[in-house]
mmCIF file of the C-alpha atoms, coordinates in Angstrom:
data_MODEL
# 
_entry.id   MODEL 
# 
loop_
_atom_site.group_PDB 
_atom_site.id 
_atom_site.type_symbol 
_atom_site.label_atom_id 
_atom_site.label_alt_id 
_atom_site.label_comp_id 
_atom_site.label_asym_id 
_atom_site.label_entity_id 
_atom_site.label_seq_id 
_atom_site.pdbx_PDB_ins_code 
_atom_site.Cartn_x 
_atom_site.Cartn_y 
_atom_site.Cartn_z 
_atom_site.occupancy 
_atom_site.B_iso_or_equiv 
_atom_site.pdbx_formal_charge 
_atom_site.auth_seq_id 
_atom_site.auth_comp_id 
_atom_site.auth_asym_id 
_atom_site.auth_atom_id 
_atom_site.pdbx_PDB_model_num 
ATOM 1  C CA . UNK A 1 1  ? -10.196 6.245   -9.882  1.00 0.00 ? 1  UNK A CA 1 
ATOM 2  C CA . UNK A 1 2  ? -14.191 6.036   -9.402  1.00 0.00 ? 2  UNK A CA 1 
ATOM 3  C CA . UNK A 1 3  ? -13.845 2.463   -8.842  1.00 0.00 ? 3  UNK A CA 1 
ATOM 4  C CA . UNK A 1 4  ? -11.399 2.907   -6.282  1.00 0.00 ? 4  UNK A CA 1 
ATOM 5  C CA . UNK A 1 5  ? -13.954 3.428   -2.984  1.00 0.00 ? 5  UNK A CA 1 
ATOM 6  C CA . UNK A 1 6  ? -17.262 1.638   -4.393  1.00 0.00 ? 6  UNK A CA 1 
ATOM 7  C CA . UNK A 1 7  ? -18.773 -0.473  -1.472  1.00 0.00 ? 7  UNK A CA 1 
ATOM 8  C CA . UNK A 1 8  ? -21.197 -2.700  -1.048  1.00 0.00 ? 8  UNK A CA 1 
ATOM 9  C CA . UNK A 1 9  ? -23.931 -0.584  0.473   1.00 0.00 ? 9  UNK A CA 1 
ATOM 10 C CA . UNK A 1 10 ? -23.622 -2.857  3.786   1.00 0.00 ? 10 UNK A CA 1 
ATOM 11 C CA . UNK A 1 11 ? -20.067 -3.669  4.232   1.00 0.00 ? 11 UNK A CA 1 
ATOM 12 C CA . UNK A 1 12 ? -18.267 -0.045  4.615   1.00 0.00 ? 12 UNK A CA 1 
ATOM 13 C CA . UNK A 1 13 ? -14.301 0.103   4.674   1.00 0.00 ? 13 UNK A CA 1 
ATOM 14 C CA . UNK A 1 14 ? -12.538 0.943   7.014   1.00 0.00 ? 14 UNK A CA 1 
ATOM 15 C CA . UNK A 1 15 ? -10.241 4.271   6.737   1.00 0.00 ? 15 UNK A CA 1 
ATOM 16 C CA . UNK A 1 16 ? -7.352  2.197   6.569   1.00 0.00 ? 16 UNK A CA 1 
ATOM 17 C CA . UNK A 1 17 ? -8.171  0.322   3.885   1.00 0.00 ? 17 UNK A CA 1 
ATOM 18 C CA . UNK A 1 18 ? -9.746  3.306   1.779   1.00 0.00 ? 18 UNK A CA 1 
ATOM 19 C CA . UNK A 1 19 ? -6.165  4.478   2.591   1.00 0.00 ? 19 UNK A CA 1 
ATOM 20 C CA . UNK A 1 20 ? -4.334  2.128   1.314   1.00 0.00 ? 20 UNK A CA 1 
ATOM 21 C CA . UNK A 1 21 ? -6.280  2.116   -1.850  1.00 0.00 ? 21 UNK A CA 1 
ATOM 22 C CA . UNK A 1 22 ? -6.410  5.312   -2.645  1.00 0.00 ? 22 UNK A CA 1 
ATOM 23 C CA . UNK A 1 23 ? -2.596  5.578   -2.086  1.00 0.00 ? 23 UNK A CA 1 
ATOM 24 C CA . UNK A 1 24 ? -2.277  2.954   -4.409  1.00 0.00 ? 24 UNK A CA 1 
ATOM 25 C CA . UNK A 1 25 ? -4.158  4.734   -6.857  1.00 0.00 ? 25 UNK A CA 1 
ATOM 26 C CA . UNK A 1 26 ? -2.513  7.856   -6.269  1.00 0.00 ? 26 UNK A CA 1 
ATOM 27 C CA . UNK A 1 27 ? 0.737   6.221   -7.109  1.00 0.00 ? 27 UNK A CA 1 
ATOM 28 C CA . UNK A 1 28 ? 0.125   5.105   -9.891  1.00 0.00 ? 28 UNK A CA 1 
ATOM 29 C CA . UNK A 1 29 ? -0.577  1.169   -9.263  1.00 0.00 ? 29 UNK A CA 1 
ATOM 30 C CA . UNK A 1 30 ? -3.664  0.662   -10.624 1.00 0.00 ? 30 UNK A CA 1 
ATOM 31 C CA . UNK A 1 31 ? -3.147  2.891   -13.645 1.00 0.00 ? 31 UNK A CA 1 
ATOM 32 C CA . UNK A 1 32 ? -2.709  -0.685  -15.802 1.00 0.00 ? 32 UNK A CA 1 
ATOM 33 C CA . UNK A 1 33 ? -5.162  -2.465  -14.140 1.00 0.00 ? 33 UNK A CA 1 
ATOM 34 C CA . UNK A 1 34 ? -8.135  -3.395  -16.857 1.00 0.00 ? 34 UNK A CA 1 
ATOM 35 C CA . UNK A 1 35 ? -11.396 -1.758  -14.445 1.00 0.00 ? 35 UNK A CA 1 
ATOM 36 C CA . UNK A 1 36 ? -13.366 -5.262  -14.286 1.00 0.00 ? 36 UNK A CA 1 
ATOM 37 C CA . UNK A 1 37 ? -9.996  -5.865  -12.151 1.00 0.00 ? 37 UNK A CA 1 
ATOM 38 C CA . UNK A 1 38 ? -9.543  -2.952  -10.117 1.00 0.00 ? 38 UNK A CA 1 
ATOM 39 C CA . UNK A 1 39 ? -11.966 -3.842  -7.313  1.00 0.00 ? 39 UNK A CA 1 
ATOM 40 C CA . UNK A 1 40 ? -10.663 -7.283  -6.759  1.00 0.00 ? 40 UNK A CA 1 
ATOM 41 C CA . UNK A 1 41 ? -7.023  -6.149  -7.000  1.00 0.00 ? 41 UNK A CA 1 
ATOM 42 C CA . UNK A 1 42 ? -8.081  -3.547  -4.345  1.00 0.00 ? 42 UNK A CA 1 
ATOM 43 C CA . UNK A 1 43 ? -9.246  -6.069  -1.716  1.00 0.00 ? 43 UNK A CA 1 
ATOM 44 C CA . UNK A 1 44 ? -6.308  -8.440  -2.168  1.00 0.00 ? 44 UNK A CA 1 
ATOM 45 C CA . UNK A 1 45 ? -4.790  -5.310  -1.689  1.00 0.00 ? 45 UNK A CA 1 
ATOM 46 C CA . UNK A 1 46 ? -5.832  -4.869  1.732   1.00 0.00 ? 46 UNK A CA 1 
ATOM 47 C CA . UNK A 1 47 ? -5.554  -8.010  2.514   1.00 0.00 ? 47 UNK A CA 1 
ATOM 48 C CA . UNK A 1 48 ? -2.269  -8.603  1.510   1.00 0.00 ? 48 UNK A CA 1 
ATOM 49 C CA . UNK A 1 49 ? -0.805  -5.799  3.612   1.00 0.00 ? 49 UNK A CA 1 
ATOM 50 C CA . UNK A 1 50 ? -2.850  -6.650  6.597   1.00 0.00 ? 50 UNK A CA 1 
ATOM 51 C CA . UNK A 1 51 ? -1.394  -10.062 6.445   1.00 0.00 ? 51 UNK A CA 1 
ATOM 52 C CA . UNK A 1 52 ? 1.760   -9.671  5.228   1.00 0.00 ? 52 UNK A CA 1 
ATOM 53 C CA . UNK A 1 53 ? 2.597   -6.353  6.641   1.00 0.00 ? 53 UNK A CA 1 
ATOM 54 C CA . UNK A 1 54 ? 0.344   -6.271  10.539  1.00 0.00 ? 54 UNK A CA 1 
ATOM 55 C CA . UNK A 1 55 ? 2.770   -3.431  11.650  1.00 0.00 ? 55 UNK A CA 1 
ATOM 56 C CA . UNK A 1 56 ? 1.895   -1.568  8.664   1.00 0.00 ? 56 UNK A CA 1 
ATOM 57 C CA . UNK A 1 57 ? -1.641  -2.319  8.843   1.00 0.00 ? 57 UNK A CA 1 
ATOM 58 C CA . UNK A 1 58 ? -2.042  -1.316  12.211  1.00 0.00 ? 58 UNK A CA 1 
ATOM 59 C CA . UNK A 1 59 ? 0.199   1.847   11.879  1.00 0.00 ? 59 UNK A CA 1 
ATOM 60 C CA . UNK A 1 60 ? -2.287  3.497   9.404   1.00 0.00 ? 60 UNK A CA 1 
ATOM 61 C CA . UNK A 1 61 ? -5.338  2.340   11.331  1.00 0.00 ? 61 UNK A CA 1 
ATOM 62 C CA . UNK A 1 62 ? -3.584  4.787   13.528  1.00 0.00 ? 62 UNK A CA 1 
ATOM 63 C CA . UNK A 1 63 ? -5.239  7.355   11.628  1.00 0.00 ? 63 UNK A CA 1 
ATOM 64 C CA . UNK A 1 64 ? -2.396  9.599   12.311  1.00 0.00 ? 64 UNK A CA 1 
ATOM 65 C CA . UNK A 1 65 ? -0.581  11.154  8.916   1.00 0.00 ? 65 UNK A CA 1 
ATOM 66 C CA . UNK A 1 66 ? 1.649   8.995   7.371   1.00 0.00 ? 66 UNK A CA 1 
ATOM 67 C CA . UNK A 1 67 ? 5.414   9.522   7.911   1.00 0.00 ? 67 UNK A CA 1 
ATOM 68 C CA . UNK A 1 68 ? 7.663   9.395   4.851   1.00 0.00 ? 68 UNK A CA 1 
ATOM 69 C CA . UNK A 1 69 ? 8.925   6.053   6.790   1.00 0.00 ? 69 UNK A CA 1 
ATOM 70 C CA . UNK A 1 70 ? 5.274   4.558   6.531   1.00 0.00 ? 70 UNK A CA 1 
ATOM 71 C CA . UNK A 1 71 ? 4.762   5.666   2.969   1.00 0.00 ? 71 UNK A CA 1 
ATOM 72 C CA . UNK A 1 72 ? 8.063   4.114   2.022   1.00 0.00 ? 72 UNK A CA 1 
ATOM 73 C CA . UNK A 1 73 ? 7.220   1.175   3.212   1.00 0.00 ? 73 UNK A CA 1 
ATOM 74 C CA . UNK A 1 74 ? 3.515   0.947   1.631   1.00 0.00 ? 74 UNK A CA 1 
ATOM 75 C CA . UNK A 1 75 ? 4.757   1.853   -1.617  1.00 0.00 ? 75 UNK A CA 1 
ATOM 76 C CA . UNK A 1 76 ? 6.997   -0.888  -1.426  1.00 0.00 ? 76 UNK A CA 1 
ATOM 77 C CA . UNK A 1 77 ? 3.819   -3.557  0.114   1.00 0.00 ? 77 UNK A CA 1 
ATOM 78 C CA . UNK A 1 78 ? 2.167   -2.468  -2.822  1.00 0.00 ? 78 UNK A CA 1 
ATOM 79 C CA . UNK A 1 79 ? 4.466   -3.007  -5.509  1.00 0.00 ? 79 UNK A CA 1 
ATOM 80 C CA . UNK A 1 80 ? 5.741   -6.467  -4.312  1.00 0.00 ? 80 UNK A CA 1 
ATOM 81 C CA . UNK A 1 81 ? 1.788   -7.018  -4.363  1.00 0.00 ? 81 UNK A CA 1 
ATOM 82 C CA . UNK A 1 82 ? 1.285   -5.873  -7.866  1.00 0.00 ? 82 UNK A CA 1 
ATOM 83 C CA . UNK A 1 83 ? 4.509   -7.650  -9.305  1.00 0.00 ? 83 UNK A CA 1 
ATOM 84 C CA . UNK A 1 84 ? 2.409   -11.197 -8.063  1.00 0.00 ? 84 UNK A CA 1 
ATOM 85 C CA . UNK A 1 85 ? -0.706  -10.007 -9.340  1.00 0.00 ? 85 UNK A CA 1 
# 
């Protein structure tokens, strides 16, 4: 988990995407992951749901707690993500 929210000291996260990487962590996604991996798996991460999943995205940048609805449907962002990676 201690790779999960290294930055580069000049390019911070934003909460959303610590949030979807720690929730990915949480659950159990990156448990398999080899750790020279987990940092790029993290950003394609993001990246995938912010492209593939905008609503999604831009209902946790919300910042408001995430309804069972909205964690439903990350956990699902995240595995389709992790079956292609």
């Amino acid at each position: 988990m201690t790779e999960i929210l290294k930055q580069d000291q000049f390019a911070p996260m934003s909460v959303a995407d610590q949030v979807i990487q720690i929730f990915a962590a949480n659950e159990g996604f990156t448990d398999d992951i080899d750790v020279k991996d987990v940092a790029r798996f993290e950003s394609e991460l993001v990246d995938h749901v912010y492209c593939v999943c905008p609503a999604l995205y831009e209902e946790i940048m919300a910042g408001k707690k995430l309804s069972a609805d909205t964690r439903s449907e990350l956990r699902e962002a995240v595995r389709t993500f992790r079956q292609a990676f």
